[in-house]
N, C-alpha and C positions, 0 to 999 in steps of 0.2 A: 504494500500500500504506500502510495507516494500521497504525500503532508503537504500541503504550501498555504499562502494567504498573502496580502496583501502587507502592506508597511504599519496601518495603522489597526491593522488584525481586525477591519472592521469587514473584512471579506477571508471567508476559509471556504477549501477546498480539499477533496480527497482525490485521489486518481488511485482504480483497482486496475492497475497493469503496471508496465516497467518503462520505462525509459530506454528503448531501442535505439535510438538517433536524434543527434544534435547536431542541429544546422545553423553557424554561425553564419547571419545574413548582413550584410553591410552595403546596403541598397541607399541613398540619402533618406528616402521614408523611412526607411527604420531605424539608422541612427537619429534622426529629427525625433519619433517615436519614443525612442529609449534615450536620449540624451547622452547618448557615449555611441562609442566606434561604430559598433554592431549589436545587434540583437539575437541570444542566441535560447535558438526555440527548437521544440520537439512534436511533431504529431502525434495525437494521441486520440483513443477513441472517445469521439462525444458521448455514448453512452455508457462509459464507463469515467466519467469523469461527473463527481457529484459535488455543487456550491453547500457547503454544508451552514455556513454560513454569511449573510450580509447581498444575498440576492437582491433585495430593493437598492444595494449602492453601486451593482454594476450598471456602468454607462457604456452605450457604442458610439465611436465614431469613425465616420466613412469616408477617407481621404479620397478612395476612389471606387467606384459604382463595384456591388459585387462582394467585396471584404468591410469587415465592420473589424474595429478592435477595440474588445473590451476591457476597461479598467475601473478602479474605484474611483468613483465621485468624491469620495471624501481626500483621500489621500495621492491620491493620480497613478499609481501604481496599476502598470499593465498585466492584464491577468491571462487571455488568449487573445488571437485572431480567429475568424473564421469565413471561410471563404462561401456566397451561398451556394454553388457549385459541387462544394465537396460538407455538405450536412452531417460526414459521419465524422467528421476529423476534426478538431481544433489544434491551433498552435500552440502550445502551452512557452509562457515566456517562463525561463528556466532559473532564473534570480528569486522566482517568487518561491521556488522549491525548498519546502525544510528538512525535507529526508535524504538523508545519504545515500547517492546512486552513484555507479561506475555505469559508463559506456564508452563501447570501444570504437563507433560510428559515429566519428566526430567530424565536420568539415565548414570547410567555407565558402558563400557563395555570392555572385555580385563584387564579385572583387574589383573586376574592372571599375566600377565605382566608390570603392573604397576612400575614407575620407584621406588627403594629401598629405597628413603629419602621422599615419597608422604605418608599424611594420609589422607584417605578420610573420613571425620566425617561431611559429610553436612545430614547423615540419606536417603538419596536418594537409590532406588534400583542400587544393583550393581552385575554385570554377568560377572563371569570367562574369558569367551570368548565374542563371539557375542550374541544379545539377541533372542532370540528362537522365 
């Protein structure tokens, strides 16, 4: 069971699965988004992902037609994306996570737009755009 919530702990969340793959995204939406380099998130199944608590303070907003990303209203802390396209999936952003995971599917992606003052020397794969 993976544990996470929000900054101001006014949003909790469980997730009944594992943490298979982390996709660090470094798009300018995402860093804008997340306010650092990249954003690095995991798909996971919508329904197995339970708000266990602070569901009236999740808010969406839709930079662009299609994806919503939701965060706390109270605290701003982003909590998924979700595309409406793919209903079974959310992006789970991986900083909210309280539980100790290993994953060995770690990568990068959007690099070519990577912000101008980042190096990325963790040796990890890393893909121009999206990963194929």
């Amino acid at each position: 069971m993976i544990i996470g919530g929000c900054l101001c702990n006014g949003v909790r969340y469980e997730y009944d699965g594992t943490i298979s793959e982390i996709s660090m995204c470094h798009c300018s939406m995402c860093r804008k988004a997340q306010g650092s380099a990249y954003v690095a998130i995991s798909p996971v199944d919508t329904a197995r992902l339970t708000i266990t608590k602070g569901q009236d303070l999740l808010k969406e907003y839709r930079a662009v037609p299609g994806k919503a990303r939701v965060f706390c209203s109270n605290c701003g802390s982003p909590i998924y994306s979700a595309r409406d396209d793919l209903p079974g999936v959310r992006r789970l952003r991986l900083g909210t996570v309280e539980t100790p995971f290993a994953c060995s599917n770690s990568y990068h992606i959007h690099v070519a737009s990577k912000a101008a003052w980042e190096t990325i020397a963790d040796g990890l794969p890393q893909h121009a755009a999206s990963r194929a």
